[in-house]
NUTOR-795301 format. One record per residue (C-alpha): residue in one letter; x, y, z. Coordinates in steps of 0.5 Angstrom, whole numbers, plus 500, padded with zeros to 3 digits. Layout:
N
AXYZ;...
This chain:
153
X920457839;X917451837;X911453836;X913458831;X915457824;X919453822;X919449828;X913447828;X912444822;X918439823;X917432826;X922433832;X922430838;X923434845;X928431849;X929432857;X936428857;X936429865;X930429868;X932433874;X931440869;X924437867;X919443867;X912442865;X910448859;X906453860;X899451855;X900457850;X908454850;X907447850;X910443843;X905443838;X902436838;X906432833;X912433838;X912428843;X916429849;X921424850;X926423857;X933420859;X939421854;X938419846;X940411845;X943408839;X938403836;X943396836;X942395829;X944402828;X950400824;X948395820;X945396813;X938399812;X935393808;X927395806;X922389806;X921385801;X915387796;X912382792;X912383784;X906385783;X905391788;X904398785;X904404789;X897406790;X897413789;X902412782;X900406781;X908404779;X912398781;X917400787;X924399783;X930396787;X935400782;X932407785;X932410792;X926414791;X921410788;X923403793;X923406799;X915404801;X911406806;X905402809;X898403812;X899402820;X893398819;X895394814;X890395810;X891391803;X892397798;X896402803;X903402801;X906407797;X913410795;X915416801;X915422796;X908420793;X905419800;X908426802;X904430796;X899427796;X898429805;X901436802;X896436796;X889440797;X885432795;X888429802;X883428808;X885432814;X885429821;X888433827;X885439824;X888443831;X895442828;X893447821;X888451823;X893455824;X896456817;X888453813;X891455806;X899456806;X902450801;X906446806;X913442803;X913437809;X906433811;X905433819;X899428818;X895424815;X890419814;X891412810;X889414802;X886407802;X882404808;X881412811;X881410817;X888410820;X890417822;X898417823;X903422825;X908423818;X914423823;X911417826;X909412820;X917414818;X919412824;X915406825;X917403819;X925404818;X929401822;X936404825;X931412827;X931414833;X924415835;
């Protein structure tokens, strides 16, 4: 199931919560690569309860793929999102990095994970590479995970 669609295009994580049921996947039933294998039960994050507060932008930052402000009124367009390298021009709103991942202009790292859909309009990115430094490769699910505190990863 988790190399069919849908399910293969959602960032999910397959968990053995009890180790003793472990089994390894046979190769043509292994969970597509942007799916890590996680084991032990699920734990809450000890700030999970607290309220999500984004890190400060400074005032002068733009998206780099819009170019527009990052507004503290708007849900959409504060929430930002970073080159995992950190590199000087990689931040970018969520929704304008996702289309420009879904968008046939973007760079393609990982190509086993859509050799098998090459031309099929996606909703969801599953990868990508920095739009700035072009260096960074990441996994979508990763870098949201990596950069909003309180998800379980």
């Amino acid at each position: 199931m988790l190399r069919s669609l849908p399910w293969r295009r959602l960032g999910l994580t397959v968990r053995w919560a009890n180790q003793e049921y472990k089994r390894e996947f046979p190769p043509e039933l292994a969970p597509p690569i942007h799916m890590p294998i996680a084991y032990g039960p699920i734990e809450t994050p000890k700030n999970f309860n607290s309220p999500f507060v984004p890190p400060p932008l400074m005032a002068d930052h733009l998206c780099q793929l819009c170019l527009k402000p990052f507004d503290e009124s708007s849900d959409v367009t504060y929430l930002s999102l970073h080159c995992p390298l950190r590199c000087p021009l990689g931040v970018w709103h969520v929704v304008c990095l996702a289309r420009h991942l879904t968008s046939d202009a973007a760079k393609r790292p990982l190509s086993t994970i859509r050799a098998e859909e090459p031309s099929k309009p996606q909703l969801l990115p599953l990868d990508g590479i920095c739009p700035a430094c072009e260096r960074a490769e990441f996994l979508w699910p990763e870098l949201l995970a990596s950069q909003q505190p309180g998800t379980f990863k």
